[in-house]
C-alpha positions in Angstrom: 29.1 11.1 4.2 26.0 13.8 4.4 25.8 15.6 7.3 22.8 17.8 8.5 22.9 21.0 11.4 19.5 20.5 12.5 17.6 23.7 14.1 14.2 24.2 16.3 13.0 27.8 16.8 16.1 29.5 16.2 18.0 27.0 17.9 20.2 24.1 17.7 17.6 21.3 18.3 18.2 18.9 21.5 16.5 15.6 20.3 15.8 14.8 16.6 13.8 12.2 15.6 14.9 9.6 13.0 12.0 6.9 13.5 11.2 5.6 9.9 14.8 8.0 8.2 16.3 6.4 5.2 18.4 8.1 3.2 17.2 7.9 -0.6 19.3 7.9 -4.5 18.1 9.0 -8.0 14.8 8.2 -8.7 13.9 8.5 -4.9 15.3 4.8 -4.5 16.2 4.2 -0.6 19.8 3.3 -0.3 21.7 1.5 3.0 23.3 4.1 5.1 23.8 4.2 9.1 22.2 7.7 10.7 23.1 9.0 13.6 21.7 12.0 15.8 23.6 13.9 17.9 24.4 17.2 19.7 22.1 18.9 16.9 23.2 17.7 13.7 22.5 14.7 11.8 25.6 12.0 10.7 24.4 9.9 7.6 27.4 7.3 6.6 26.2 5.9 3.4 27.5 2.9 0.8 26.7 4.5 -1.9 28.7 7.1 -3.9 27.0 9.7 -5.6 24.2 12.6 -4.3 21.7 11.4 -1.8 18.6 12.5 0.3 17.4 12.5 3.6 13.7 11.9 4.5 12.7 12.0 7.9 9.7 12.3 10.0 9.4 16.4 10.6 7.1 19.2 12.0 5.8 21.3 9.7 4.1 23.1 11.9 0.7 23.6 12.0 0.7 21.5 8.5 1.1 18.6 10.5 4.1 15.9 10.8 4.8 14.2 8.1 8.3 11.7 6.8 9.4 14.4 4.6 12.7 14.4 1.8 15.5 17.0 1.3 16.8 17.5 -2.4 19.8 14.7 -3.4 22.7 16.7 -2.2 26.0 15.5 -3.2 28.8 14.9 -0.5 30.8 18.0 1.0 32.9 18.7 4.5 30.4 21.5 5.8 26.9 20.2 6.8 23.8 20.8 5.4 20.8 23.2 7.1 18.7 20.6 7.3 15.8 23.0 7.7 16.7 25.1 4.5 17.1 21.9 2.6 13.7 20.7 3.8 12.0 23.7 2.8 14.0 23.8 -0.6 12.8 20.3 -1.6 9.0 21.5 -0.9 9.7 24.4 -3.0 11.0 22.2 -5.9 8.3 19.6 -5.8 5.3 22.4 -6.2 6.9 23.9 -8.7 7.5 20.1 -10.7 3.9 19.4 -10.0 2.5 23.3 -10.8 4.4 22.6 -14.3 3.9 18.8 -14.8 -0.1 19.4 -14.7 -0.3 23.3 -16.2 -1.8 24.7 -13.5 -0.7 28.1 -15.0 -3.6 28.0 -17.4 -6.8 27.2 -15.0 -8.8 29.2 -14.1 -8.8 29.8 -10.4 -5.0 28.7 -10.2 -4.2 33.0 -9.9 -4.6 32.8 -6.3 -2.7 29.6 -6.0 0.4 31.1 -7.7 0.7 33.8 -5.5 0.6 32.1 -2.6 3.6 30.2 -4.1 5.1 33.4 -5.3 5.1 34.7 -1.0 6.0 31.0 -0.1 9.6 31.3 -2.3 9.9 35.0 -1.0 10.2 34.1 2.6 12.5 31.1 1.3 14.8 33.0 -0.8 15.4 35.1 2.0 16.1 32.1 4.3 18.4 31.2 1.4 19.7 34.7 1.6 20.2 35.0 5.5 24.1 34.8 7.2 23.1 33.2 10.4 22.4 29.5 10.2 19.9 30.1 12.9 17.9 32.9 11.5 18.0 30.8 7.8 16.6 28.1 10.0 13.5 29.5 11.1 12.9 31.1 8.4 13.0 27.9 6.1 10.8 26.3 8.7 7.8 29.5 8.0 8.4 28.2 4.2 8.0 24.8 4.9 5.2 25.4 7.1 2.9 27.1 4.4 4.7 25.5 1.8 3.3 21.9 2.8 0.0 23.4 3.3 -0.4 25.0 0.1 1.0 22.0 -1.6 -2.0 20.3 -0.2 -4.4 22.9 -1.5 -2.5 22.4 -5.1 -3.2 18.7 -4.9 -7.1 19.1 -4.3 -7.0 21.8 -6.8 -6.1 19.8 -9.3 -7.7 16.8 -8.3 -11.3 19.1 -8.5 -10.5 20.1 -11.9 -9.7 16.0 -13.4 -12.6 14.5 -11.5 -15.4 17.1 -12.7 -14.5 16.2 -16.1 -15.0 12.6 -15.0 -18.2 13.4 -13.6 -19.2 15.3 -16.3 -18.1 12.4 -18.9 -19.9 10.3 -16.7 -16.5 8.0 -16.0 -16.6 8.7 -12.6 -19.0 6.1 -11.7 -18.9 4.0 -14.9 -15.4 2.9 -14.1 -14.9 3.4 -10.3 -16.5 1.1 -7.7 -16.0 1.7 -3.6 -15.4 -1.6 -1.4 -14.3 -2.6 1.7 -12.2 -5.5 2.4 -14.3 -7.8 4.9 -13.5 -10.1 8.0 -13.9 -13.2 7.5 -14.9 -14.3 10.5 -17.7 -11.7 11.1 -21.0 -12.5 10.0 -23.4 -11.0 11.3 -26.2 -9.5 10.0 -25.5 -6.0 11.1 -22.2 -6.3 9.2 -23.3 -7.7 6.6 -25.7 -4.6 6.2 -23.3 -2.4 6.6 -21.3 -3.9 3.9 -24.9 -3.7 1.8 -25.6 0.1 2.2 -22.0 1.3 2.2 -19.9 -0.3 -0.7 -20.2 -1.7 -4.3 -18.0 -4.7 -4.1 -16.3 -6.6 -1.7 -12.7 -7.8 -1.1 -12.3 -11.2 0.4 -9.1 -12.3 2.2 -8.1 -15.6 1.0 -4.9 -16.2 3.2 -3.4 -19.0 2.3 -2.6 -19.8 6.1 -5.8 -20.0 6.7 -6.8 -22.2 3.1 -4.7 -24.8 3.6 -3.5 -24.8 7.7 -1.5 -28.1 7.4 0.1 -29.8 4.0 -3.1 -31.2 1.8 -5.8 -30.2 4.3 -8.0 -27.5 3.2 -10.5 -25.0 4.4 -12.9 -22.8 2.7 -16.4 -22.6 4.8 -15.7 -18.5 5.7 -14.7 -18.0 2.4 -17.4 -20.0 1.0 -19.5 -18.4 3.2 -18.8 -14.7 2.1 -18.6 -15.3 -1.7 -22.3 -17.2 -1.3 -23.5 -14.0 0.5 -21.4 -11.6 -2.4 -23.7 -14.0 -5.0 -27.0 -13.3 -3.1 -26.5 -9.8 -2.8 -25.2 -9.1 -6.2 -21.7 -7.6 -5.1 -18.8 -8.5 -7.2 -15.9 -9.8 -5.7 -12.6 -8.9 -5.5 -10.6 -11.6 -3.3 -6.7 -12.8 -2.7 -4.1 -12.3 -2.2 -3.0 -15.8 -4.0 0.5 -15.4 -3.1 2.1 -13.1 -0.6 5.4 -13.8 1.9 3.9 -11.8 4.5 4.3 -13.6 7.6 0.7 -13.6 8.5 -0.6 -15.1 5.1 2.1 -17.8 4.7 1.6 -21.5 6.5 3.9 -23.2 8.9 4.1 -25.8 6.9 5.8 -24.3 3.9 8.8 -22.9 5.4 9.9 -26.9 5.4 10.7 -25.9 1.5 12.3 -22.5 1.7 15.8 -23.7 0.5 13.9 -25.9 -2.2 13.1 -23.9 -4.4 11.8 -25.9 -7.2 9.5 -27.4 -4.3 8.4 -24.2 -3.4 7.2 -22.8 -6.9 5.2 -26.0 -7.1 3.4 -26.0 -4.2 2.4 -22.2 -5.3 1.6 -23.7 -8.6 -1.1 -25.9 -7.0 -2.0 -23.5 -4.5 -3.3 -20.6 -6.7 -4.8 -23.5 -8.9 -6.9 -25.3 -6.3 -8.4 -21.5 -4.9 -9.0 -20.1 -8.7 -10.6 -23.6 -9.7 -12.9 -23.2 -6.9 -13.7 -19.8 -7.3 -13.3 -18.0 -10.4 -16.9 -18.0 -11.6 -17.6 -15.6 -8.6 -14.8 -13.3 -8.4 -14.1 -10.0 -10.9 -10.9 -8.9 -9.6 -8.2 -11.4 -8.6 -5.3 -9.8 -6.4 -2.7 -12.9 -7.1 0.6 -11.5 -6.2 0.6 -9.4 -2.7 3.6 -8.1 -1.9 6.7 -10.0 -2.7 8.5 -7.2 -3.9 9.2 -6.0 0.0 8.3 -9.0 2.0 11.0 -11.9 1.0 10.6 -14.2 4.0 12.6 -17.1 2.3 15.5 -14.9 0.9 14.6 -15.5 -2.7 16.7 -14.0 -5.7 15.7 -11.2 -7.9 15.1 -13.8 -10.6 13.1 -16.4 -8.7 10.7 -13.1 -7.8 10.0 -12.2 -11.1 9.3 -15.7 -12.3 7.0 -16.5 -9.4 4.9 -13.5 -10.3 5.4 -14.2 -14.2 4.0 -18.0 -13.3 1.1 -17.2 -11.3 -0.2 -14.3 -13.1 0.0 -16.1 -16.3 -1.8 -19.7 -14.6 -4.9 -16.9 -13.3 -5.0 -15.7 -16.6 -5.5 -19.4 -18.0 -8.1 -20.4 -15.3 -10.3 -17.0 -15.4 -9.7 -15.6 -18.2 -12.8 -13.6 -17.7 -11.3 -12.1 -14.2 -9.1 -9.2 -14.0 -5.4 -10.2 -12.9 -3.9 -7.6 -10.1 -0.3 -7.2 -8.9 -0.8 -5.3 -5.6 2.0 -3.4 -4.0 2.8 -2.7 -0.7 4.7 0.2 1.3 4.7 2.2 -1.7 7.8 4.5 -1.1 10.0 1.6 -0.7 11.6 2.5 2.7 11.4 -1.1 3.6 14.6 -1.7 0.7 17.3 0.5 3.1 17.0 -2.0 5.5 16.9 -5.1 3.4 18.8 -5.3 0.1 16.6 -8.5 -0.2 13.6 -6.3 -1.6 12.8 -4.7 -4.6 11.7 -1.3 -4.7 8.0 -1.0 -5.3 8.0 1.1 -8.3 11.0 -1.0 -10.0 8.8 -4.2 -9.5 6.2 -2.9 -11.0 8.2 -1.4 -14.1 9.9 -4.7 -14.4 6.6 -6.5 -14.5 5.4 -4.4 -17.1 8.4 -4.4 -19.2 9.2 -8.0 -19.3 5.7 -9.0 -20.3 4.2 -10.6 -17.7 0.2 -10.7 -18.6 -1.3 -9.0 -16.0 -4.2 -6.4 -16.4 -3.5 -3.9 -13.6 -2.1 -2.6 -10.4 -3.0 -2.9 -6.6 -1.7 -0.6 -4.3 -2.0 0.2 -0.5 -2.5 3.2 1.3 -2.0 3.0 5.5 -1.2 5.8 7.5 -0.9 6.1 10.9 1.3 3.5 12.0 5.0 3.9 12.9 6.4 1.6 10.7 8.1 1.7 7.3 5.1 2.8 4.8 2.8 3.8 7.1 4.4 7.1 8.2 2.3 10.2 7.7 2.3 11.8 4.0 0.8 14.7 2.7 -1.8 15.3 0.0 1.2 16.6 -2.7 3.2 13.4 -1.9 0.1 10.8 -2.2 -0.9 12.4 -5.6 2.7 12.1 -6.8 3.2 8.7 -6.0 -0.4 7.5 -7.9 1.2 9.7 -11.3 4.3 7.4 -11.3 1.5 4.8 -12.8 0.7 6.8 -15.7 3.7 5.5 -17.7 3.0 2.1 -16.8 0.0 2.0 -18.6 -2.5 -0.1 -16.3 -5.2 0.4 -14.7 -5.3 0.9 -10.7 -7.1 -0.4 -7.5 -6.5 1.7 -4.2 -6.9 -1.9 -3.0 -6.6 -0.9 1.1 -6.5 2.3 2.3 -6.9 3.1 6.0 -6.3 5.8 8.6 -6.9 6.0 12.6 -10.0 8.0 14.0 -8.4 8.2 17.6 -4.8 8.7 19.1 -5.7 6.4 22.6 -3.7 4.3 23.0 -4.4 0.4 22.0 -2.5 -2.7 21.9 0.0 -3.2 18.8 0.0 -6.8 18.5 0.5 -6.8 15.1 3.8 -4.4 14.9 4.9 -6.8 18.0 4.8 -3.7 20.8 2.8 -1.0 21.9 3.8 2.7 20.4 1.6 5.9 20.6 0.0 6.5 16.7 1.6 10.3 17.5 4.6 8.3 16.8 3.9 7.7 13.0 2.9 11.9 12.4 0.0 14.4 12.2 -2.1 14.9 9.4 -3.0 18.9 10.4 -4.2 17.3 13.8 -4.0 14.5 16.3 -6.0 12.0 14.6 -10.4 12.1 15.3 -13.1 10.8 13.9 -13.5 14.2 11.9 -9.9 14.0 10.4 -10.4 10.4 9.4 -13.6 11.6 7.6 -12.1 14.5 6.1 -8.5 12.1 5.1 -11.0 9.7 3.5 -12.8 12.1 1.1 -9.4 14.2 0.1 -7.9 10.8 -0.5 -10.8 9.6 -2.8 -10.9 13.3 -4.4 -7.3 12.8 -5.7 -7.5 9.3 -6.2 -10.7 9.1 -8.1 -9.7 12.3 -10.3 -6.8 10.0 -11.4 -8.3 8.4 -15.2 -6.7 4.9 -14.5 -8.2 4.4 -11.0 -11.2 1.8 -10.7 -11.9 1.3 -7.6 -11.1 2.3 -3.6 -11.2 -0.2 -1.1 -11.2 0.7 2.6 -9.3 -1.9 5.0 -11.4 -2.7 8.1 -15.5 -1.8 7.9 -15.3 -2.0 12.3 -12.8 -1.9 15.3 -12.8 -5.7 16.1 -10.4 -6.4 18.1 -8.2 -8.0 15.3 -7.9 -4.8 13.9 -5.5 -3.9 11.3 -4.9 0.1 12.2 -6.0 1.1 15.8 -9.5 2.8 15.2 -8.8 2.7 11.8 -12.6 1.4 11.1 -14.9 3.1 9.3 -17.7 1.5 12.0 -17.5 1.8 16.5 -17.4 -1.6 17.4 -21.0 -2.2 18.1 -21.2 -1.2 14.1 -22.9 2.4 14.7 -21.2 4.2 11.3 -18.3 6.9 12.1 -18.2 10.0 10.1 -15.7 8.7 7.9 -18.4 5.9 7.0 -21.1 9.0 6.2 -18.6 10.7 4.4 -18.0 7.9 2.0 -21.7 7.6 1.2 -21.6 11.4 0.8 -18.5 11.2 -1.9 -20.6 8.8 -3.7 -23.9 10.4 -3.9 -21.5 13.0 -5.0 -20.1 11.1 -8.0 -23.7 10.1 -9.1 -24.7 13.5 -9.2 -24.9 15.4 -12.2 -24.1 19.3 -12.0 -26.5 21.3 -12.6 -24.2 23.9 -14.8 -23.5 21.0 -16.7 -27.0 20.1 -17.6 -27.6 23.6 -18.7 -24.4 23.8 -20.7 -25.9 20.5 -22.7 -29.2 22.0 -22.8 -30.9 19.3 -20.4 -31.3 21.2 -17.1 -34.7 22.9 -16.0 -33.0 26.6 -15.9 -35.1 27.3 -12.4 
């Protein structure tokens, strides 16, 4: 058993929060525990020996709100200070990431480093302090600039990796900007939208919508868009082939979830009908969506693995010219505290690499914004750490969906089956606006696109339709007029094409005037 005393402005604190709270192992793995809040401190009964963490949605201040982790701790009779132990795993993580990328031998990083050397002043003496209360508050001033110089360490380093991409000229060889499209709008101010703002396109191909009864099929919207992808010259990335997600699977194929046998056929014939029919058109097939933390029919570690093994492999066969995609979801892997079901995201994806399965690279998704497990707020430091856990895998990456609000109103939540305030999910910095969104979007593609193994970002929803994945999370208004988010994204990429001038005088091609 963990426990936490948990402090607000000097203060034991009345209500705490635990929306989204998991308690997590070694290598950050979410475990099963039961948390409980009350009279100020925090109660986390786990079944699990050994040293655990607590991540929970916090206030940082004027950082923002964001699910943040303590350090593992290992069991003891006195509790924790949950705000010391906050502030301590901040401190840790900068200075893992200041050592993992050298950022003691840039230039410019001076200014950086002594920011960080105040930040651990004010937390050594928090560490240092007799009163809980008084350690408290001074942990939270750490945490509070600690967060928000993390950020600045993320984008510093980001800056440096992607003008060496620019200047190798990788940054637009290799990386393409899409935007996943509805398939059900086609209209021509959409469609020339999706012209002017993006290089590719990614095409739903939910297979409750392919095949909506046993046998019977229907293509005409997909037909439709990869026709107007073909016209217009866009490439096409499209799937997913096979995902458990509730909203992609068909009625009719929960008559086979205890045949399993059944079941891995009918997937067999599925991905080969939709490849069959499509595979001269599209460049990037996303085949497996998913599986790894949505397991509607209960299946077995094994039967996972095989599935994605068998329908990777059958893609490979049918377009061999076409890249093959993994894509995982809810990249932190709360989802596995609640459901022992799961796999964690980054243990799927190891597992795929290391038993062989051919597969060419790696999908992942990046919401925000929503108060559900993997959509809870990060920052900047966290979001850069999670895309280096790739690095070892050796495959390339899409940022296959990536998507925050521009607006805190409140809007119906038919999709997460209620209706919650966004506030409820965290602050980036701010309540969400169209400005935040914008500035989100091109710190997001800074530190992904700095990244060497990343090839392409794909933003979720072009305009707020009413079937709407994220509340306001379009880069378009409804009527299609483009939000700054959508300018900002044409800005990044002029951006990338551009050539610094420094450069072309350091190679001896610029003018000099």
């Amino acid at each position: 058993m963990l426990r936490f005393d948990v402090y607000r402005n000097g203060a034991p604190a009345r209500d705490v929060e635990l929306s989204g709270a998991y308690l997590f192992g070694q290598d950050g793995i979410p475990v099963r525990a039961d948390l409980v809040a009350d009279g100020g401190q925090i109660t986390c009964l786990k079944r699990v020996p050994g040293a655990c963490g607590l991540a929970l949605l916090w206030d940082a201040g004027k950082a923002g709100r964001f699910l943040l982790p303590t350090t593992r701790l290992p069991e003891r009779s006195k509790p924790y200070n949950l705000n010391v132990e906050l502030a301590r795993a901040r401190m840790m993580h900068i200075a893992q990431k200041r050592e993992d990328w050298g950022l003691f031998d840039y230039h410019g990083a001076e200014a950086i480093n002594r920011e960080f050397d105040e930040v651990r002043k004010t937390f050594v003496a928090a560490l240092n302090a007799a009163d809980p209360a008084e350690a408290s508050a001074l942990a939270e001033q750490a945490l509070e600039v600690g967060v928000t110089l993390s950020e600045k360490i993320a984008l510093f380093h980001a800056d440096i990796f992607l003008t060496r991409r620019k200047a190798s000229g990788a940054a637009m060889n290799r990386t393409s900007f899409g935007c996943v499209v509805d398939l059900f709008s086609m209209g021509e101010t959409y469609q020339e939208r999706l012209r002017e703002g993006f290089d590719f396109v990614s095409v739903p191909m939910p297979w409750k919508y392919t095949e909506p009864k046993e046998r019977i099929h229907k293509f005409t919207q997909i037909d439709a868009w990869v026709n107007w992808a073909a016209r217009t010259r866009k490439p096409v990335h499209a799937g997913p082939l096979l995902s458990f997600d509730e909203t992609q699977v068909p009625e009719w194929l929960y008559i086979w979830e205890h045949d399993y046998d059944a079941l891995r056929d009918l997937i067999y014939e599925h991905i080969t009908k939709v490849v069959t029919r499509y595979q001269k058109h599209v460049r990037v097939w996303n085949v497996v969506s998913g599986i790894h933390a949505h397991n509607i029919f209960n299946l077995n570690f094994e039967q996972l693995m095989e599935l994605t093994r068998m329908s990777c492999l059958l893609v490979k066969k049918l377009a061999p010219d076409s890249q093959v995609m993994i894509e995982l979801v809810m990249p932190w892997g709360e989802y596995y505290a609640r459901n022992q079901r799961t796999i964690p995201p980054l243990l799927y994806a190891d597992m795929a690499v290391q038993s062989g399965i051919k597969f060419d690279a790696f999908g992942v998704q990046m919401y925000q914004g929503v108060p559900i497990d993997g959509m809870y707020v990060r920052d900047l430091l966290q979001i850069s750490s999670l895309l280096d856990e790739f690095v070892t895998l050796s495959k390339s990456v899409h940022v296959t969906a990536a998507q925050v609000p521009s607006n805190t109103t409140d809007d119906a939540w038919d999709a997460w089956g209620g209706k919650q305030p966004i506030t409820k999910a965290g602050v980036w910095h701010a309540p969400w606006s169209q400005r935040l969104q914008a500035e989100w979007l091109q710190a997001f593609c800074r530190i992904g696109i700095s990244k060497p193994y990343v090839e392409s970002f794909c933003w979720r929803d072009l305009a707020d339709y009413e079937g709407h994945f994220i509340p306001h999370g379009g880069l378009c208004h409804n009527n299609l007029e483009g939000k700054l988010a959508f300018r900002e994204l044409r800005n990044f990429k002029a951006f990338l094409l551009s050539t610094d001038v420094n450069e072309k005088k350091r190679k001896g091609t610029g003018t000099g005037k």
